[in-house]
C-alpha positions as CSV (number, residue, x, y, z in Angstrom):
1,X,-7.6,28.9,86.7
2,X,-9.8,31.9,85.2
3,X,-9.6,34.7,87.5
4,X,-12.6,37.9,86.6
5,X,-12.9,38.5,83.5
6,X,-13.5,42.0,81.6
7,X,-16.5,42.6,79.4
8,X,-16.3,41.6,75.4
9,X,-16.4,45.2,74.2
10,X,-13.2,45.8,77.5
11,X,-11.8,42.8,75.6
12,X,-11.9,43.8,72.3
13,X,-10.9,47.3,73.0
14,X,-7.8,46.1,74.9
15,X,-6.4,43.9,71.8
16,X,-7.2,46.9,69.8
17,X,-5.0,48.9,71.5
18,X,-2.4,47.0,72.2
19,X,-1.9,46.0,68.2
20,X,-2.7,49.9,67.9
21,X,0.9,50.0,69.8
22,X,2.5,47.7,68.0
23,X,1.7,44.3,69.0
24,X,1.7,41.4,66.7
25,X,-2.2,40.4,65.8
26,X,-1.0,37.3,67.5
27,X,0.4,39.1,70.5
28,X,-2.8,41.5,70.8
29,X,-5.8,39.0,71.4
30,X,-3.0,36.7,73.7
31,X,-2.4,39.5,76.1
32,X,-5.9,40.4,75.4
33,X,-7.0,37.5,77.7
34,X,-3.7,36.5,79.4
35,X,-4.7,38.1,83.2
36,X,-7.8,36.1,83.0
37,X,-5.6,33.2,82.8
38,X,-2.6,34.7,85.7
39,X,-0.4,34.0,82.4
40,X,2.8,35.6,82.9
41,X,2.8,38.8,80.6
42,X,6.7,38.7,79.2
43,X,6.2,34.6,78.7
44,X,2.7,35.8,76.6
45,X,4.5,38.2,74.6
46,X,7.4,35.8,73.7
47,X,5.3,32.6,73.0
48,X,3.0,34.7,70.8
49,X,5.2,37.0,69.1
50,X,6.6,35.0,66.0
51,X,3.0,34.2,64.7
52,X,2.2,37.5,63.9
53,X,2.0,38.1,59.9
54,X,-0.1,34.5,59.4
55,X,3.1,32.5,60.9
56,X,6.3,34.7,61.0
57,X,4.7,36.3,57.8
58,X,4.4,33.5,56.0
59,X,1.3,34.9,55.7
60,X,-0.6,31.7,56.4
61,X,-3.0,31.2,59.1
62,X,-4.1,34.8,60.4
63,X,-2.2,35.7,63.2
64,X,-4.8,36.6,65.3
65,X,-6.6,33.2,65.0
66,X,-3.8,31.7,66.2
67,X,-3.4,33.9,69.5
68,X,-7.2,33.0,69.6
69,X,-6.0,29.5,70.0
70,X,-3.5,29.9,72.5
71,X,-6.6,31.6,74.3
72,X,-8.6,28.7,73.8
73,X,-5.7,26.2,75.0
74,X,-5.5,28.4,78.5
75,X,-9.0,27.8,78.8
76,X,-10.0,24.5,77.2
77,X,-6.6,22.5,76.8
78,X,-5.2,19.4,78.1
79,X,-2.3,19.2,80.4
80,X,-2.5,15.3,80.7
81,X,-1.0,13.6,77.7
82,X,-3.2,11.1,78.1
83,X,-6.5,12.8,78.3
84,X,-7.9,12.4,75.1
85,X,-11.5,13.5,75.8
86,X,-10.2,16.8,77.1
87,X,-7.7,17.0,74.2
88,X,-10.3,16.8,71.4
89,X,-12.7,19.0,73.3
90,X,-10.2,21.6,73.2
91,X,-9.7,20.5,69.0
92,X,-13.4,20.8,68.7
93,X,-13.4,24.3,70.5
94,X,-10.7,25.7,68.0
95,X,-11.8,24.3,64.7
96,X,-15.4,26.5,66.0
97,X,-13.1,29.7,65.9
98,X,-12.1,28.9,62.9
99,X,-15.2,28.0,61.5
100,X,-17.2,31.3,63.0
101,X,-13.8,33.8,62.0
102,X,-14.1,32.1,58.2
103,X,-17.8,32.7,58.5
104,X,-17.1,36.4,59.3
105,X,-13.7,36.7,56.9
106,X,-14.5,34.2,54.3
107,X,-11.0,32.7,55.2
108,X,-8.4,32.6,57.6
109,X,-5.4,32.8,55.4
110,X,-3.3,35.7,55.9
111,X,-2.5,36.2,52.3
112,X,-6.7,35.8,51.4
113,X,-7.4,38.4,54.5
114,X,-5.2,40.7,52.7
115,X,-5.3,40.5,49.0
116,X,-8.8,42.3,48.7
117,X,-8.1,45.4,51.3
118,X,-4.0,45.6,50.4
119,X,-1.8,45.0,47.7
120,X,2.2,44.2,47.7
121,X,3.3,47.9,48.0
122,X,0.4,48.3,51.5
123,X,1.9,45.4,53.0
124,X,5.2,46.4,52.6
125,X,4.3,50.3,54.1
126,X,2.6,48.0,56.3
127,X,-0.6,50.2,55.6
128,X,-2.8,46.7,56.0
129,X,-2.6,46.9,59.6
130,X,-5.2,50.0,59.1
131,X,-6.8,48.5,56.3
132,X,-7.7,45.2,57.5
133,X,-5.6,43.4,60.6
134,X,-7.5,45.6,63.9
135,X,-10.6,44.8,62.1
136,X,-10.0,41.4,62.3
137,X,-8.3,41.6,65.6
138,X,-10.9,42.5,67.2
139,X,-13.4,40.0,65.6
140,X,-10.7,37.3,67.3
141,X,-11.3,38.8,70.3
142,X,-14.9,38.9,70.3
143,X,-15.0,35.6,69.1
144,X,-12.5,34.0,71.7
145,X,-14.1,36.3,74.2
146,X,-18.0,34.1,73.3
147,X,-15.8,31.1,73.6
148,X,-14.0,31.1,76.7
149,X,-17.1,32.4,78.2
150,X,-18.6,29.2,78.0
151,X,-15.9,27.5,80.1
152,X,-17.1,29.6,83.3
């Protein structure tokens, strides 16, 4: 299932530059990890694409948490309905991101990211993506990266 991976810092510095090219924070730490997985690079971009912007920017849950999820369900998740114990072991692993990305963040609201680095008129320039979103790109990816590393 997990083919080689790269190194953290290779990890990190590949979601980094793929939101420096446009990506969705979402997008970046997915594709980030996706050829460890053999995940399919068009189906990565699509599935993770509208949670950019904390949700579609609803500005709720930081997108890149959430790609850090999908991450963590390509390496962790269930694919029998039924299997319970890997199901919450895969819950258990994703409330941890949380937990260590709120310990590094203080939350992982999109709207609470941004509202001490950018106000309305940033966001709209989209000048937070320099301000605050790689920064916290890349601690997703070096927190999924600790993660999944336990799985192998």
């Amino acid at each position: 299932m997990i083919s080689q991976s790269k190194t953290k810092q290779e990890t990190i510095d590949k979601a980094l530059i793929l939101f420096d090219e446009g990506y969705a924070c979402s997008q970046a730490v997915l594709l980030a990890f996706g050829n460890q997985f053999n995940l399919d690079e068009s189906t990565a971009k699509l599935i993770s694409s509208t949670f950019g912007g904390g949700m579609g920017r609803l500005r709720q849950k930081c997108g890149a948490v959430t790609g850090g999820f999908m991450v963590l369900g390509l390496a962790y998740g269930n694919t029998d309905p039924k299997d319970m114990d890997t199901k919450l072991a895969a819950y258990n692993k994703v409330q941890e991101l949380n937990r260590q990305f709120e310990e590094i963040n203080g939350t992982s609201i999109c709207a609470e990211i941004l509202a001490p680095y950018a106000n309305e008129d940033e966001v709209t320039q989209r000048l937070h993506h320099k301000l605050i979103c790689r920064k916290v790109v890349g601690d997703a990816a070096g927190l999924v990266y600790d993660l999944v590393q336990q799985s192998i």
